[in-house]
PyMOL Python script that loads the backbone (N, CA, C, O; Angstrom):
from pymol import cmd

cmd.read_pdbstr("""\
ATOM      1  N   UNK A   1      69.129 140.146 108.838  1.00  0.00           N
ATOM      2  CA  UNK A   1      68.051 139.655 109.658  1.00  0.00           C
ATOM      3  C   UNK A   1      67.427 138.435 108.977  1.00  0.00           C
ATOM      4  O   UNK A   1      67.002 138.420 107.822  1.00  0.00           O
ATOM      5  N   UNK A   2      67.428 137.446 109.815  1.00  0.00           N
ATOM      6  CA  UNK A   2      66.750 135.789 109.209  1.00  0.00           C
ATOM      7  C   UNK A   2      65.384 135.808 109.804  1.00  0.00           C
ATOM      8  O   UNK A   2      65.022 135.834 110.981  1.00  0.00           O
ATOM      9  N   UNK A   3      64.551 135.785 108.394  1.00  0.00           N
ATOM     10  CA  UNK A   3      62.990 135.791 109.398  1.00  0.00           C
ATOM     11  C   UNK A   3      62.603 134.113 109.112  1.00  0.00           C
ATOM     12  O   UNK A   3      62.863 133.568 108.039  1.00  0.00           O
ATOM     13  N   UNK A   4      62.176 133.661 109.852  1.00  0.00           N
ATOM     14  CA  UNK A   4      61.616 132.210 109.790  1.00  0.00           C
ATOM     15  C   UNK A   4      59.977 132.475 109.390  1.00  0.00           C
ATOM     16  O   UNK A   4      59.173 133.045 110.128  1.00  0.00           O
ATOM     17  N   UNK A   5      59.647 131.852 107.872  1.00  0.00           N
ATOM     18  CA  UNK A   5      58.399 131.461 107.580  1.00  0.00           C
ATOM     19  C   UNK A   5      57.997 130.001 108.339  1.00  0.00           C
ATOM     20  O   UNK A   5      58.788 129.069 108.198  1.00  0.00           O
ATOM     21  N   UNK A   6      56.778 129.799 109.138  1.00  0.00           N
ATOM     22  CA  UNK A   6      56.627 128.225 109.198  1.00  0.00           C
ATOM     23  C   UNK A   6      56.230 127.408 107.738  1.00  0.00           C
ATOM     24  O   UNK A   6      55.919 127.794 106.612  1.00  0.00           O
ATOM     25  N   UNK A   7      56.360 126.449 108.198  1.00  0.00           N
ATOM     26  CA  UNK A   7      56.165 125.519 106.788  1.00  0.00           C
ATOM     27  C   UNK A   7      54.866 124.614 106.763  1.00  0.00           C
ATOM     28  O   UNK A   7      54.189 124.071 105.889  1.00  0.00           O
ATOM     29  N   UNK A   8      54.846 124.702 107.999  1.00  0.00           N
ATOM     30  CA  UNK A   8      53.121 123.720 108.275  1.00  0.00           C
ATOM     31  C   UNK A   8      52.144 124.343 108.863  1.00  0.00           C
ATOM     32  O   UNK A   8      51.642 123.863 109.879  1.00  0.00           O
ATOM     33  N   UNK A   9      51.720 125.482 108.345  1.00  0.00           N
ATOM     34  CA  UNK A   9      50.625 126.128 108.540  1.00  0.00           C
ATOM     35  C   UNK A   9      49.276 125.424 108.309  1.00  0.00           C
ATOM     36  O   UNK A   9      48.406 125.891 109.045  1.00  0.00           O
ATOM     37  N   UNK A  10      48.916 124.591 107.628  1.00  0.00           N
ATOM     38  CA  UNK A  10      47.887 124.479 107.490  1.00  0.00           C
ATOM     39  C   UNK A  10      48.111 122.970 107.940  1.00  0.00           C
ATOM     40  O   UNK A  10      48.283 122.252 106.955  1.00  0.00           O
ATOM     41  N   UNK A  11      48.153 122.351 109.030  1.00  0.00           N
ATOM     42  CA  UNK A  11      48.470 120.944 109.639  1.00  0.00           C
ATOM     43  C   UNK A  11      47.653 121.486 110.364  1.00  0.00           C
ATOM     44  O   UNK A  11      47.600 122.673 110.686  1.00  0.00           O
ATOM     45  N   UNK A  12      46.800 120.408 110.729  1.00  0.00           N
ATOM     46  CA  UNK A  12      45.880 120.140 111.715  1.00  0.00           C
ATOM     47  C   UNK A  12      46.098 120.544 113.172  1.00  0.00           C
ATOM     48  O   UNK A  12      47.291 120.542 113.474  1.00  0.00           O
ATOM     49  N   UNK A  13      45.478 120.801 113.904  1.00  0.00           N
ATOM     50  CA  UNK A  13      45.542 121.021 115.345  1.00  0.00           C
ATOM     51  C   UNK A  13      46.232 120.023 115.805  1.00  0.00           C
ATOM     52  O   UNK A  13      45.667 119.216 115.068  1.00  0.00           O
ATOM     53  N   UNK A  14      47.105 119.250 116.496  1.00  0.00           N
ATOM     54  CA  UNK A  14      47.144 117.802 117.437  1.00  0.00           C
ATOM     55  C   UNK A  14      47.317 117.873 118.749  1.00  0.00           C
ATOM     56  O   UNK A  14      48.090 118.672 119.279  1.00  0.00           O
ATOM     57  N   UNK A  15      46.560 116.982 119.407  1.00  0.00           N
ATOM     58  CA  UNK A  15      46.666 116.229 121.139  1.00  0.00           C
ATOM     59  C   UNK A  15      47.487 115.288 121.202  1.00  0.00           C
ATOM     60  O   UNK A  15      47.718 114.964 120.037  1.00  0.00           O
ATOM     61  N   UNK A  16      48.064 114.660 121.893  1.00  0.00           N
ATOM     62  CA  UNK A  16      49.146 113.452 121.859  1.00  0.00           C
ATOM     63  C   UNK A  16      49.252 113.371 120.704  1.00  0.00           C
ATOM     64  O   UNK A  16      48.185 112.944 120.261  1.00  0.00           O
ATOM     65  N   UNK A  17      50.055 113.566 119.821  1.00  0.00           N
ATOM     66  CA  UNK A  17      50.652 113.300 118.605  1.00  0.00           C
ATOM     67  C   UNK A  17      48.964 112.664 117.518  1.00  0.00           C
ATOM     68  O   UNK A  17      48.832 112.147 116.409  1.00  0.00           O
ATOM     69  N   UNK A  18      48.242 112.977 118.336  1.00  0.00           N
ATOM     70  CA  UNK A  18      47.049 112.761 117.285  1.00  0.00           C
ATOM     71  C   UNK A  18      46.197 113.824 116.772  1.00  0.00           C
ATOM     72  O   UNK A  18      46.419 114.698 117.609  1.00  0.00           O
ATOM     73  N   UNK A  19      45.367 114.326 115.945  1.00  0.00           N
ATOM     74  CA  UNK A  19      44.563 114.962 115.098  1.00  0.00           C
ATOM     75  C   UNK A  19      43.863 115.626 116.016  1.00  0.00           C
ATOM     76  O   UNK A  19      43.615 114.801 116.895  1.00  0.00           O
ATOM     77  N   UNK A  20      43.321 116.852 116.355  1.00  0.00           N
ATOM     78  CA  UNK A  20      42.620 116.745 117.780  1.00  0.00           C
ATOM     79  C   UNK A  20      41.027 116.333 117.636  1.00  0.00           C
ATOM     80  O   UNK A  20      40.301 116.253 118.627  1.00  0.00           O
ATOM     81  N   UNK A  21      40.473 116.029 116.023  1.00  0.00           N
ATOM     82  CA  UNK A  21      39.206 115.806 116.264  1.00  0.00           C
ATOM     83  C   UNK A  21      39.302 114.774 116.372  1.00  0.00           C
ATOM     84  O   UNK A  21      38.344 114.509 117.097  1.00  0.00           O
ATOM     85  N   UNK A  22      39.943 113.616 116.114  1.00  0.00           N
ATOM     86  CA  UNK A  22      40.102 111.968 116.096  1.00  0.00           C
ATOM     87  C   UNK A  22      40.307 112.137 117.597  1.00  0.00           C
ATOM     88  O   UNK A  22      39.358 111.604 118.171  1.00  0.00           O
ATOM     89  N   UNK A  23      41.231 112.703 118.513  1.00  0.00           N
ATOM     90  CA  UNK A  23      41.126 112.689 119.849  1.00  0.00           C
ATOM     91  C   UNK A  23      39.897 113.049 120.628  1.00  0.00           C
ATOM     92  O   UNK A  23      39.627 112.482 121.686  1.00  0.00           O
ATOM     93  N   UNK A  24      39.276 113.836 120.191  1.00  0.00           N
ATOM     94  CA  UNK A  24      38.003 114.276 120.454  1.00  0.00           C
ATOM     95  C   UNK A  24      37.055 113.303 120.640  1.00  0.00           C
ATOM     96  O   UNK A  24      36.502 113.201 121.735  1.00  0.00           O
ATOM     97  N   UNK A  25      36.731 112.419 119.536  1.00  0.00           N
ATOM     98  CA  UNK A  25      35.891 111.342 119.007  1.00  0.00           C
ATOM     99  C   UNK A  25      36.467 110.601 119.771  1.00  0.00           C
ATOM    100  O   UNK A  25      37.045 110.412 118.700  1.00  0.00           O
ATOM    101  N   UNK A  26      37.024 109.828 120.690  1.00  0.00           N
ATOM    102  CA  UNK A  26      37.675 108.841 121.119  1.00  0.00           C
ATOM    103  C   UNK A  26      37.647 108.965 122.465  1.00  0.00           C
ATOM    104  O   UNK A  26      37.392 108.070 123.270  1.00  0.00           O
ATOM    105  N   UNK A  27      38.041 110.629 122.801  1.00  0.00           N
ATOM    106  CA  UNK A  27      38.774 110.589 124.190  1.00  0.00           C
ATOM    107  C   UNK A  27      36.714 111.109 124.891  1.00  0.00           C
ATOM    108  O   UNK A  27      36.621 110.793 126.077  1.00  0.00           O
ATOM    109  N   UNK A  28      35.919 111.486 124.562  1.00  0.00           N
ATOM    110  CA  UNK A  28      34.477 111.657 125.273  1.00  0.00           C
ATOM    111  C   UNK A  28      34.265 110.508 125.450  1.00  0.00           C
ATOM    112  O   UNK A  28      34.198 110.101 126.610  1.00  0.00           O
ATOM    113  N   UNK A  29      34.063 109.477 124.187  1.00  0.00           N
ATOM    114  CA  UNK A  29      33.516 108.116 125.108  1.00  0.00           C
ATOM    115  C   UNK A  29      34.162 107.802 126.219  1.00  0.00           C
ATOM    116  O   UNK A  29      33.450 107.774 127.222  1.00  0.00           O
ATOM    117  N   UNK A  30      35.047 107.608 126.332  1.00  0.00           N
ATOM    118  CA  UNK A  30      36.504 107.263 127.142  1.00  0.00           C
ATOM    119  C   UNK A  30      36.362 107.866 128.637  1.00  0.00           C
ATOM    120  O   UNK A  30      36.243 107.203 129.667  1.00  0.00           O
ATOM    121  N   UNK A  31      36.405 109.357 128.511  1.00  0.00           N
ATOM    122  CA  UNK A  31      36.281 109.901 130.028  1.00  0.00           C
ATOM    123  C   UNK A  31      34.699 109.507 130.242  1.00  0.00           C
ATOM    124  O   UNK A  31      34.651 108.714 131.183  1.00  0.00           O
ATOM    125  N   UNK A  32      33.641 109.717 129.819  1.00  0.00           N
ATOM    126  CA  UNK A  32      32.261 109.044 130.162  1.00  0.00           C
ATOM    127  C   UNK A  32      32.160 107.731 130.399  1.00  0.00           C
ATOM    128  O   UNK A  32      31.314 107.217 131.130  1.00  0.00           O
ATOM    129  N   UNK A  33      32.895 107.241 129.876  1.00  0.00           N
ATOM    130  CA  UNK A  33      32.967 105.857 130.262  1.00  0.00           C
ATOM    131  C   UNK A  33      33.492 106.218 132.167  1.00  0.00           C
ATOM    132  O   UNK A  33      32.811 106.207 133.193  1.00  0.00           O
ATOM    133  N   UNK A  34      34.869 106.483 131.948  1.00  0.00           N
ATOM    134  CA  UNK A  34      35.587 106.664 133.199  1.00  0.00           C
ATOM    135  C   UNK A  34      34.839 107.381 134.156  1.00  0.00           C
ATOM    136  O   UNK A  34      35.161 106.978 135.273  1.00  0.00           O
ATOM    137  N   UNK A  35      33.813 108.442 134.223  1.00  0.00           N
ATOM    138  CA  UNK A  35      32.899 108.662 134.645  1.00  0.00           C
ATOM    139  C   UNK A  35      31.437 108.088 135.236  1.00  0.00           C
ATOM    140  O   UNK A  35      30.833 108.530 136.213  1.00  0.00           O
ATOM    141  N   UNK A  36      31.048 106.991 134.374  1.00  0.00           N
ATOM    142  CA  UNK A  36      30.212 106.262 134.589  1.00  0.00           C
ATOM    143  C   UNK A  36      30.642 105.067 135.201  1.00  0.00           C
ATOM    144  O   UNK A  36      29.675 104.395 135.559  1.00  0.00           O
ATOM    145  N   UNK A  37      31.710 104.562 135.450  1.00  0.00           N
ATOM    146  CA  UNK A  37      32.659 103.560 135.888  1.00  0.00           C
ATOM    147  C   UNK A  37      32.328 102.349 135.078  1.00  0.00           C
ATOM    148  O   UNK A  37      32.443 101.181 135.450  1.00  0.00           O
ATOM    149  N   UNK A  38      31.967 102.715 134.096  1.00  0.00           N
ATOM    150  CA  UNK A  38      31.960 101.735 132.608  1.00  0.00           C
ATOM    151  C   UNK A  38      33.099 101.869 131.830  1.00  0.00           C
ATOM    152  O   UNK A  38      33.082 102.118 130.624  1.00  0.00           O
ATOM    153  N   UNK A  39      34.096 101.704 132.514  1.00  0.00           N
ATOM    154  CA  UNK A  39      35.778 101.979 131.565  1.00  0.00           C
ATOM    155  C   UNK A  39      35.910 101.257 130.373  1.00  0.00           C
ATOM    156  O   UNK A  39      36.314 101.895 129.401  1.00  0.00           O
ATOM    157  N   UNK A  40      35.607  99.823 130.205  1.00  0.00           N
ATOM    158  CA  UNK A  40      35.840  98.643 128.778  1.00  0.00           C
ATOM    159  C   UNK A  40      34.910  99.426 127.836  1.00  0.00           C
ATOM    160  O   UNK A  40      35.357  99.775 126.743  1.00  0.00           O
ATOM    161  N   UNK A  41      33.131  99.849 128.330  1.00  0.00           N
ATOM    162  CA  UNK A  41      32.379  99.931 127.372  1.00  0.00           C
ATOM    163  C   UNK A  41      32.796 101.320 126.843  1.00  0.00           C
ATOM    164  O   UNK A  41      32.753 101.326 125.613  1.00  0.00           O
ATOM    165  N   UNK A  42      33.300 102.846 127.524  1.00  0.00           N
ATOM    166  CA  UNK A  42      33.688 103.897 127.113  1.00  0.00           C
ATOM    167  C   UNK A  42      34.724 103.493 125.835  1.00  0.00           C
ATOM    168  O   UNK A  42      34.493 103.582 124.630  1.00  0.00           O
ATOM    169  N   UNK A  43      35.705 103.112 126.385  1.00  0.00           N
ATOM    170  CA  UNK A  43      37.066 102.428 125.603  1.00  0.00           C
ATOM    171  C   UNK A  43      36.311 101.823 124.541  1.00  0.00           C
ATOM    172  O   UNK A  43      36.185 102.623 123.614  1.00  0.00           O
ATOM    173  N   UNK A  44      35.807 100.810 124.339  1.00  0.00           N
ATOM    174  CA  UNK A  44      34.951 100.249 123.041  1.00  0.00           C
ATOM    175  C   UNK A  44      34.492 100.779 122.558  1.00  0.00           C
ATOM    176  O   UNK A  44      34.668 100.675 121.344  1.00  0.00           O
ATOM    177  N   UNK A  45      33.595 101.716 123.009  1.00  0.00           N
ATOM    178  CA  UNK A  45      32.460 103.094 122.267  1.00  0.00           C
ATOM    179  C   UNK A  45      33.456 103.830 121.421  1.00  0.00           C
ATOM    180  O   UNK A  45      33.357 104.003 120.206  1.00  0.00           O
ATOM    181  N   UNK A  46      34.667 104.347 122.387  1.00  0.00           N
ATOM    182  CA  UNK A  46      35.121 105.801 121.857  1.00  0.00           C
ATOM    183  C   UNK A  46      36.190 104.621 120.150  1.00  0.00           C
ATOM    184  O   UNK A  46      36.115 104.853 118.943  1.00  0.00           O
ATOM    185  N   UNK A  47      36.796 103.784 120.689  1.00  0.00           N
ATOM    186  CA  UNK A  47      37.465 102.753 119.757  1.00  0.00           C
ATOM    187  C   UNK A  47      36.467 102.736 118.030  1.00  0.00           C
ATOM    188  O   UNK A  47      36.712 103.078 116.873  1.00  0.00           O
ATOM    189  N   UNK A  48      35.319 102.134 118.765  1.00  0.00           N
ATOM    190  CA  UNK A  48      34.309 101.934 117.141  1.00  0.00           C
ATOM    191  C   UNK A  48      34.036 103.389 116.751  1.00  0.00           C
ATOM    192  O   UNK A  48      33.997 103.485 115.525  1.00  0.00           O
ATOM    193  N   UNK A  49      33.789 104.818 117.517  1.00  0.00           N
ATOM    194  CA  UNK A  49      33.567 105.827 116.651  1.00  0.00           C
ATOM    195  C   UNK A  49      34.986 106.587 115.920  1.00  0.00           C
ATOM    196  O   UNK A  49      35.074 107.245 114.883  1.00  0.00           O
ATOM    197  N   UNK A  50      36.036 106.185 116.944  1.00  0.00           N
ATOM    198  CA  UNK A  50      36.999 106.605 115.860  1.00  0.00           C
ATOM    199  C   UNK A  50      37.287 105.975 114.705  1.00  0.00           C
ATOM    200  O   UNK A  50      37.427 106.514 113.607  1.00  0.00           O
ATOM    201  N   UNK A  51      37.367 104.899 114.947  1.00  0.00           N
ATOM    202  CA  UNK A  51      37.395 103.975 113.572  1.00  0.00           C
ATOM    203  C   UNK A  51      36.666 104.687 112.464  1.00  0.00           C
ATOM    204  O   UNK A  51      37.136 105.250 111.475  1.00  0.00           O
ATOM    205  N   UNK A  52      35.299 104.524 112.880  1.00  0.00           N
ATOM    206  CA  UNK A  52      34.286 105.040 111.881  1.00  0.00           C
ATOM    207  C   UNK A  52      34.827 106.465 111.506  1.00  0.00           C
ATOM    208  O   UNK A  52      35.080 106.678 110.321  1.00  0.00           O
ATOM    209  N   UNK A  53      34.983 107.262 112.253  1.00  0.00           N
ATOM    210  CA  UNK A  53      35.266 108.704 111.602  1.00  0.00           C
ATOM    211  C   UNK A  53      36.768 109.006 110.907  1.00  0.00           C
ATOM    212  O   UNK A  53      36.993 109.965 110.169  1.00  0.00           O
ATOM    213  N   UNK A  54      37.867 107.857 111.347  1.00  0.00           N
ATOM    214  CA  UNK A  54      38.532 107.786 110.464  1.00  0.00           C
ATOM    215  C   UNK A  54      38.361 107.205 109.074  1.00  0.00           C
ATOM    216  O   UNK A  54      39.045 107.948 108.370  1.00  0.00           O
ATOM    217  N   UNK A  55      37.938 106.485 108.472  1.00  0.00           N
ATOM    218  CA  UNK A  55      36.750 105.671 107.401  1.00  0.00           C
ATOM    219  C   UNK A  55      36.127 107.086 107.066  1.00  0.00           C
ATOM    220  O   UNK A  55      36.332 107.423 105.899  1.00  0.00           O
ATOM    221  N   UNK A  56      35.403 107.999 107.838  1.00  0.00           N
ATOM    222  CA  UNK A  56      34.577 109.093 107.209  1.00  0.00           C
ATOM    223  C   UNK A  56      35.272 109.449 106.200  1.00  0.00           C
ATOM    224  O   UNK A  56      35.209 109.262 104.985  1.00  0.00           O
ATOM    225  N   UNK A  57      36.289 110.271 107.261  1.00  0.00           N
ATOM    226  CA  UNK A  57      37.366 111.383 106.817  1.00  0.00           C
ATOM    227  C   UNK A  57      38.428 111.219 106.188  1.00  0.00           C
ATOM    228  O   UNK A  57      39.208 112.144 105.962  1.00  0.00           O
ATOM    229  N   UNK A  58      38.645 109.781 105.743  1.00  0.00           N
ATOM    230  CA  UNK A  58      39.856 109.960 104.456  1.00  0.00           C
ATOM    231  C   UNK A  58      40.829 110.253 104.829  1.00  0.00           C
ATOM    232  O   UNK A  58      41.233 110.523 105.960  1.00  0.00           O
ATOM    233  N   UNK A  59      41.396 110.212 103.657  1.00  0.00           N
ATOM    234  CA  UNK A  59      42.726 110.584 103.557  1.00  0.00           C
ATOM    235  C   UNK A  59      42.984 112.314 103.407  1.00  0.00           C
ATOM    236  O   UNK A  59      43.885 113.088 103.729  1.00  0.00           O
ATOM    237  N   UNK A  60      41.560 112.431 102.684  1.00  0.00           N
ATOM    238  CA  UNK A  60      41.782 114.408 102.199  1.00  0.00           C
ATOM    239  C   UNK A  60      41.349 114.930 103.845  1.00  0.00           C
ATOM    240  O   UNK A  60      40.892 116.065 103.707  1.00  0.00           O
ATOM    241  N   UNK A  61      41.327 114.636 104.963  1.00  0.00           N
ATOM    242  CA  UNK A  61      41.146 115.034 106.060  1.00  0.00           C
ATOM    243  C   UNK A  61      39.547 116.013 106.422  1.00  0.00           C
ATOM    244  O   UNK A  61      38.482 115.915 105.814  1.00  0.00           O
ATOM    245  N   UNK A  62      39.900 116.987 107.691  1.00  0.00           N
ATOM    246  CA  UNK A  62      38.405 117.730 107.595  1.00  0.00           C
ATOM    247  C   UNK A  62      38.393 118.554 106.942  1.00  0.00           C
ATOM    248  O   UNK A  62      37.707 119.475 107.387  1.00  0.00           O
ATOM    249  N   UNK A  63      38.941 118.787 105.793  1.00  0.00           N
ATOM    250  CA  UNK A  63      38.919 120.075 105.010  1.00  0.00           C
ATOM    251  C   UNK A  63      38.300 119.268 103.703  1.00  0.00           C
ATOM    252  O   UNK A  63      37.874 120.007 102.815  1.00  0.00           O
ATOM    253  N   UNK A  64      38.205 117.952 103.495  1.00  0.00           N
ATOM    254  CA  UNK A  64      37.567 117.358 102.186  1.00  0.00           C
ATOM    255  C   UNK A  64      36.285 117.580 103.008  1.00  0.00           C
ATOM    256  O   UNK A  64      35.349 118.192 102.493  1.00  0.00           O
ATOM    257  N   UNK A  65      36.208 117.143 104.176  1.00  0.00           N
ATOM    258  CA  UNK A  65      34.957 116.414 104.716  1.00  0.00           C
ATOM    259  C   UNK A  65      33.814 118.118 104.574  1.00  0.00           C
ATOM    260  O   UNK A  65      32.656 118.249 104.176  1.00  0.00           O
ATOM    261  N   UNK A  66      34.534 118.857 104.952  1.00  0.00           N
ATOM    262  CA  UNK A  66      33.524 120.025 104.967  1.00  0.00           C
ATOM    263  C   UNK A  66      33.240 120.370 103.128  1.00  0.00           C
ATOM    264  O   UNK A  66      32.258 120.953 102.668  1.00  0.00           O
ATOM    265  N   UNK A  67      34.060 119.979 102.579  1.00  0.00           N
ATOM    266  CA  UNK A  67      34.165 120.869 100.948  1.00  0.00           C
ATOM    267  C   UNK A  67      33.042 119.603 100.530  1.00  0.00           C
ATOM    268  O   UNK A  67      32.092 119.913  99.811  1.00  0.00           O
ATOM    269  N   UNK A  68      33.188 118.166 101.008  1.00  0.00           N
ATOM    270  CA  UNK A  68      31.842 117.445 100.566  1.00  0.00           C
ATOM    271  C   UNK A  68      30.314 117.891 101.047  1.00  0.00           C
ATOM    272  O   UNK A  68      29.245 117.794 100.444  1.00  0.00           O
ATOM    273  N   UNK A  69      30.673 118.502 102.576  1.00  0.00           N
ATOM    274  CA  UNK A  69      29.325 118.581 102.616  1.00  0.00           C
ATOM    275  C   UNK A  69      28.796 120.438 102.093  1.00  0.00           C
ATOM    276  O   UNK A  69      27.720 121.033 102.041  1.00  0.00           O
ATOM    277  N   UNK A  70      29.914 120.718 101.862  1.00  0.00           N
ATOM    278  CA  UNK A  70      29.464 122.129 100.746  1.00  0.00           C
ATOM    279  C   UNK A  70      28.830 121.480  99.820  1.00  0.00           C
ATOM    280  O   UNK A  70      27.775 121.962  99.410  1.00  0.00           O
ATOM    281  N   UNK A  71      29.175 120.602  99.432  1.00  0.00           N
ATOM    282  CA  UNK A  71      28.727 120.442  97.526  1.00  0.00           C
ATOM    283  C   UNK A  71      27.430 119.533  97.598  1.00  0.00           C
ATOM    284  O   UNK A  71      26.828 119.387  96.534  1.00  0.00           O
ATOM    285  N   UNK A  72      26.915 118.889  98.752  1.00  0.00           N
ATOM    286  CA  UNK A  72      26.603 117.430  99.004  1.00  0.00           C
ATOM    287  C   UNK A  72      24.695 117.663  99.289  1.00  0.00           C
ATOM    288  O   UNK A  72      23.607 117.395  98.779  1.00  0.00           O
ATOM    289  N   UNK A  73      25.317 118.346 100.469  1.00  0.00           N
ATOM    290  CA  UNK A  73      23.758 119.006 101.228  1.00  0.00           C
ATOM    291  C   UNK A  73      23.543 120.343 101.071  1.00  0.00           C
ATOM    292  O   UNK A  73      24.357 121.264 101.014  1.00  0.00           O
ATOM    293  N   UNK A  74      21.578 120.343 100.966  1.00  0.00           N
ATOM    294  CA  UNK A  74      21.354 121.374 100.329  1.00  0.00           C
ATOM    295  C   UNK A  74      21.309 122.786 100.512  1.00  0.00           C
ATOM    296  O   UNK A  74      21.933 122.713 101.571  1.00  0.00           O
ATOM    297  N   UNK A  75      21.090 124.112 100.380  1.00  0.00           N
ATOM    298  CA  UNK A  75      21.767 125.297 100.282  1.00  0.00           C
ATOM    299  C   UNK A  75      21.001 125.957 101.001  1.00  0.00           C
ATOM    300  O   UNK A  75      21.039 127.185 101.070  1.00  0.00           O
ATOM    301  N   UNK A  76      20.376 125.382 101.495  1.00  0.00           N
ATOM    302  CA  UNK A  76      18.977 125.847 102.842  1.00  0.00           C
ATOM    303  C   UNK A  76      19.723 125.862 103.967  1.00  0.00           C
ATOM    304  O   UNK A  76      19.683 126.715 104.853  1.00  0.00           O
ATOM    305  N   UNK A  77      20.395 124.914 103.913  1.00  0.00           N
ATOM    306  CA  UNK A  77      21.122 124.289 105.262  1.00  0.00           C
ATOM    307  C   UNK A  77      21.284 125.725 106.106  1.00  0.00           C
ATOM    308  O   UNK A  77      21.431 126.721 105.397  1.00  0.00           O
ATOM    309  N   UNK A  78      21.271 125.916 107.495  1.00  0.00           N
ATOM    310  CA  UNK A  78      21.629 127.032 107.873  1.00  0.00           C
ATOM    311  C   UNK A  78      23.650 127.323 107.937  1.00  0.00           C
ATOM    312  O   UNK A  78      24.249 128.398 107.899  1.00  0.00           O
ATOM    313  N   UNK A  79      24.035 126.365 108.008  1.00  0.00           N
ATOM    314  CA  UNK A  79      24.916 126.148 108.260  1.00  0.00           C
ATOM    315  C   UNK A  79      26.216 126.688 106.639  1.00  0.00           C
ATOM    316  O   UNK A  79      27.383 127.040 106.814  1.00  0.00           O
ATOM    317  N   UNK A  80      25.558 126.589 105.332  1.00  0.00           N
ATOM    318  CA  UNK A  80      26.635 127.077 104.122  1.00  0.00           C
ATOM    319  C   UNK A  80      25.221 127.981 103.948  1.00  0.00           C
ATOM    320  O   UNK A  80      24.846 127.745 102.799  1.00  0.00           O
ATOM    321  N   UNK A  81      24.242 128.942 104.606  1.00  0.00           N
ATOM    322  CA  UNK A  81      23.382 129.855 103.884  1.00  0.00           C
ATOM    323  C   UNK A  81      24.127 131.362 103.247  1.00  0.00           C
ATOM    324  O   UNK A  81      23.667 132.098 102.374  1.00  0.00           O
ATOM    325  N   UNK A  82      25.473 131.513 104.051  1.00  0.00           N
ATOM    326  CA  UNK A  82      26.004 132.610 103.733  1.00  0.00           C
ATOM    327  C   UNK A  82      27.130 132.257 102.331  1.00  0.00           C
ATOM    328  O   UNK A  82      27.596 133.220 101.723  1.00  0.00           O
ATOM    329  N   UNK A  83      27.491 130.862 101.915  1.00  0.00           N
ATOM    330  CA  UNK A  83      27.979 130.635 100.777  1.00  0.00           C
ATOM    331  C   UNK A  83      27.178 130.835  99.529  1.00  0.00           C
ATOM    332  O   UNK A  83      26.039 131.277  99.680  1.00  0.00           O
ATOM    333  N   UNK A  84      27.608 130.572  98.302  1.00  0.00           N
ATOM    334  CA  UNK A  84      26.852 130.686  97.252  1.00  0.00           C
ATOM    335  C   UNK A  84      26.709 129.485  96.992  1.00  0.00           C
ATOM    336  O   UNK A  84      27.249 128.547  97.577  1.00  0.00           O
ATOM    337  N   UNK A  85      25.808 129.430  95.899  1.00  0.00           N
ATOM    338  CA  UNK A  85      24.700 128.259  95.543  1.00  0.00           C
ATOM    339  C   UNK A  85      25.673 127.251  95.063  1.00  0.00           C
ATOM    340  O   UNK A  85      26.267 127.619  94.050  1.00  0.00           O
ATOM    341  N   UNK A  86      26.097 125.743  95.639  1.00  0.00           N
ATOM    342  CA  UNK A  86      27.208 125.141  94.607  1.00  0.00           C
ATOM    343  C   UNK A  86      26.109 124.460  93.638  1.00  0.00           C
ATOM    344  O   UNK A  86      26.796 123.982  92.735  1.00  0.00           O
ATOM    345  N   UNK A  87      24.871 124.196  93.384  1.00  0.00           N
ATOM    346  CA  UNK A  87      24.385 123.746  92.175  1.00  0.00           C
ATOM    347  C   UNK A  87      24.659 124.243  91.167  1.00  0.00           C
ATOM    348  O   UNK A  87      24.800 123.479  90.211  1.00  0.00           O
ATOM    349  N   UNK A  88      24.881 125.956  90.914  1.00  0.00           N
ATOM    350  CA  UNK A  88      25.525 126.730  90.188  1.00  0.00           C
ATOM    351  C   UNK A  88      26.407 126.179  89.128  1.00  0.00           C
ATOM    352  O   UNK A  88      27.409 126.262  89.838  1.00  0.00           O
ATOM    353  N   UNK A  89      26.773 125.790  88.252  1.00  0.00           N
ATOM    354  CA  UNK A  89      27.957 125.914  87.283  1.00  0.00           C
ATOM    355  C   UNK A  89      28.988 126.283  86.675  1.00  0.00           C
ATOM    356  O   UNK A  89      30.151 125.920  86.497  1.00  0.00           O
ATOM    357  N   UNK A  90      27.978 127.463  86.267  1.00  0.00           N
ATOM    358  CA  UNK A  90      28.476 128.560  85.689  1.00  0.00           C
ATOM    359  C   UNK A  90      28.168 130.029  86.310  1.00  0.00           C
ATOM    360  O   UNK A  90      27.054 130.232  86.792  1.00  0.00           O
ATOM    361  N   UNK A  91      28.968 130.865  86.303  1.00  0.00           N
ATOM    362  CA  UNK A  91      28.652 132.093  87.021  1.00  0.00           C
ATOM    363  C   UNK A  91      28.723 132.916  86.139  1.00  0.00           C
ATOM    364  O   UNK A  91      29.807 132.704  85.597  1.00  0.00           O
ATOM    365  N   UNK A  92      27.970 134.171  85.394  1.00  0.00           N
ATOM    366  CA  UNK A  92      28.194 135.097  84.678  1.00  0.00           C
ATOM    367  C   UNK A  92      28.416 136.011  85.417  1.00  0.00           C
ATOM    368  O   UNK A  92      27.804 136.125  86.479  1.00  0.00           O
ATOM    369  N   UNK A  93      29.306 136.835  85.038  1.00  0.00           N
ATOM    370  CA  UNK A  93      29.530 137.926  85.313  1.00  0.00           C
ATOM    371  C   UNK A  93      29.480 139.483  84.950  1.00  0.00           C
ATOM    372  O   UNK A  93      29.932 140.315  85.736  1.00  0.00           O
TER     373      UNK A  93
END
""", "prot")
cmd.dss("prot")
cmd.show_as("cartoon", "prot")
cmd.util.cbc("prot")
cmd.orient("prot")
């Protein structure tokens, strides 16, 4: 019996051969635009925020982007309250 492990488990979601949050960021301006029958300015909008969020997000993708804002912003946040403290250093045990 041949069991197949996948090999790209941890690859990103993708939409048309793209990232799906970079599609995300791109494709809302885009249909709002197409919605508002402002098609150039949607297209331009959604164009400059992907740019920008590609520029955010690097090369280490959304898995740097979240591990920065673990370490980055502070521990109140509601959002890492169930993580532990990263000001921490050292942990005794």
């Amino acid at each position: 019996m041949l069991v197949q492990i996948e090999q790209r488990l941890q690859d990103p979601p993708r939409f048309l051969m793209v990232p799906a949050d970079e599609a995300f960021i791109f494709g809302l301006p885009f249909l709002l635009g197409m919605v508002g029958k402002v098609l150039i300015s949607g297209f331009i909008v959604g164009l400059v925020l992907w740019m920008i969020w590609r520029r955010l997000k690097g090369d280490g993708g959304l898995v740097m982007m979240i591990g920065a804002f673990y370490w980055y912003i502070p521990s109140t946040v509601n959002m890492f309250a169930g993580l532990p403290d990263s000001s921490v250093s050292v942990w005794e045990g």
